[in-house]
N, C-alpha and C positions, 0 to 999 in steps of 0.2 A: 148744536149737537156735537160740533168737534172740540168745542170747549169743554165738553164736560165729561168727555173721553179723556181728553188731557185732564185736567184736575182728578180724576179718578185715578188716572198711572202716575201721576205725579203724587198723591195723597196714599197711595200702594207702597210705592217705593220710597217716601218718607217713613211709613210704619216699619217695611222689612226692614230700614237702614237700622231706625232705633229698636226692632227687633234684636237684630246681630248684634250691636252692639252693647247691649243689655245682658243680653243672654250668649254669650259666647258659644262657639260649638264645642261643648265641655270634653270631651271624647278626643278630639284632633289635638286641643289647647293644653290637654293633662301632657297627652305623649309627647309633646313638640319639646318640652321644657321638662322633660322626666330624664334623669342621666341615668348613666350605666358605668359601673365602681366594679372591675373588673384586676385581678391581678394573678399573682403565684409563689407560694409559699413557700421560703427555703433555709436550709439549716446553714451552720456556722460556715462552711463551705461548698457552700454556693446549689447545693444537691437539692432536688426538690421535694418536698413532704409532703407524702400523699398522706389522703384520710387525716390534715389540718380541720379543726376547726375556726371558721370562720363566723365572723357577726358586725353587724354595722347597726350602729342605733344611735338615737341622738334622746336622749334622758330629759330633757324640755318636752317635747314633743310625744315621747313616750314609743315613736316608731323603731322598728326593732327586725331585722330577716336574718336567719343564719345559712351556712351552707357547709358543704362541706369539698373538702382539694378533693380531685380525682387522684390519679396515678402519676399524672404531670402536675400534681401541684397547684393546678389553677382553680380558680372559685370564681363567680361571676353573679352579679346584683343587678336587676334591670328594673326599669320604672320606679328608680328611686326619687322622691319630688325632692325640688330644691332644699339646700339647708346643709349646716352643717352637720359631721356625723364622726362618729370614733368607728375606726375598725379594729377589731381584737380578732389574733388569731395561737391559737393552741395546737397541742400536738402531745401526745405521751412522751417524757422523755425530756421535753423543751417548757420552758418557764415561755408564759406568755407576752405577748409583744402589741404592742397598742400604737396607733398613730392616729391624728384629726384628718380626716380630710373633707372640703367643701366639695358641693355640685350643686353647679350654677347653671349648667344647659345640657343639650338633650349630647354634649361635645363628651365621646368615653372617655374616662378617668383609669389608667393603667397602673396598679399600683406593685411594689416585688415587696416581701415583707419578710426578716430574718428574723428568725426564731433563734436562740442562743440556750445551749445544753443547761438542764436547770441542775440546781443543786440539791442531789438527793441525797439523802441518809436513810443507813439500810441498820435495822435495829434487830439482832439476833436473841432469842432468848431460848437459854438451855434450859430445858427441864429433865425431872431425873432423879438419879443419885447423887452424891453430892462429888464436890470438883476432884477430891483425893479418890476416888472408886472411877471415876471416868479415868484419871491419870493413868490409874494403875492398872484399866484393863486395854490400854493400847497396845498394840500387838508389836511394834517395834522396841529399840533399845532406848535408854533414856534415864539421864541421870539427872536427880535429884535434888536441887542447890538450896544449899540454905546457910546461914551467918558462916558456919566453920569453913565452906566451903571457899566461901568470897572472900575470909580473912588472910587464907594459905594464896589469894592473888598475888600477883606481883606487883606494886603501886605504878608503874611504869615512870619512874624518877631516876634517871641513871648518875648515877654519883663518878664527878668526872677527878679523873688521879693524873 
């Protein structure tokens, strides 16, 4: 009878073993090795930029979270699973800024990330009357130039004696 007590708890605890480890405890096993890609977003000197957007994705995989800086600047990404990943972060004002970074364990990733002033062009378009009626109704003084005016210049060529 105590033999087959034994054979029972020992044929118990050969299942749960190959239980668990078959079947991992999927819940504890995800978070354990899920990192966290945390940083703060700053302009060309060094000030932080709030209301940055932020995004990490890896284009393989297709995984993809955005966020966006507080007031200080900072963004934070949690339960991101292994793999490698690009982070891109934007801002009105600033040209966007990209960098790879890997996460390998559940060990935070701090990252600072500078945004550099983008290069805008600001395109005015007059409409109206035409450019000679705009000239002419400015309310200040203002003269005129034209060939005869530029010819009575002086060449700036001093003729030395």
């Amino acid at each position: 009878m105590l033999d087959q007590r034994v054979s029972r708890v020992l044929a118990v605890m050969v299942l749960l073993g190959a239980f668990v480890t078959v079947f991992p405890i999927g819940v504890g096993a995800q978070s354990m090795t899920a990192g966290t890609v945390s940083g703060t977003v700053t302009d060309p000197n060094g000030a932080v930029v709030p209301n940055a957007n932020v995004t990490i994705a890896n284009s393989i995989t297709g995984y993809k979270k955005s966020a966006t800086t507080g007031a200080d600047g900072v963004f934070q990404f949690v339960d991101i699973p292994p793999n490698i990943y690009q982070i891109a972060a934007s801002a009105n004002g600033f040209s966007q800024s990209a960098q790879n970074v890997t996460v390998r364990t559940a060990v935070p990733i701090n990252l600072k990330i500078a945004l550099t002033i983008s290069n805008t062009a600001e395109t005015v378009t007059v409409t109206g009357g035409s450019a000679s009626e705009m000239l002419e109704n400015v309310p200040t003084a203002h003269t005129d130039v034209d060939q005869s005016l530029i010819s009575r210049l002086p060449s700036g060529r001093r003729v030395m004696g």
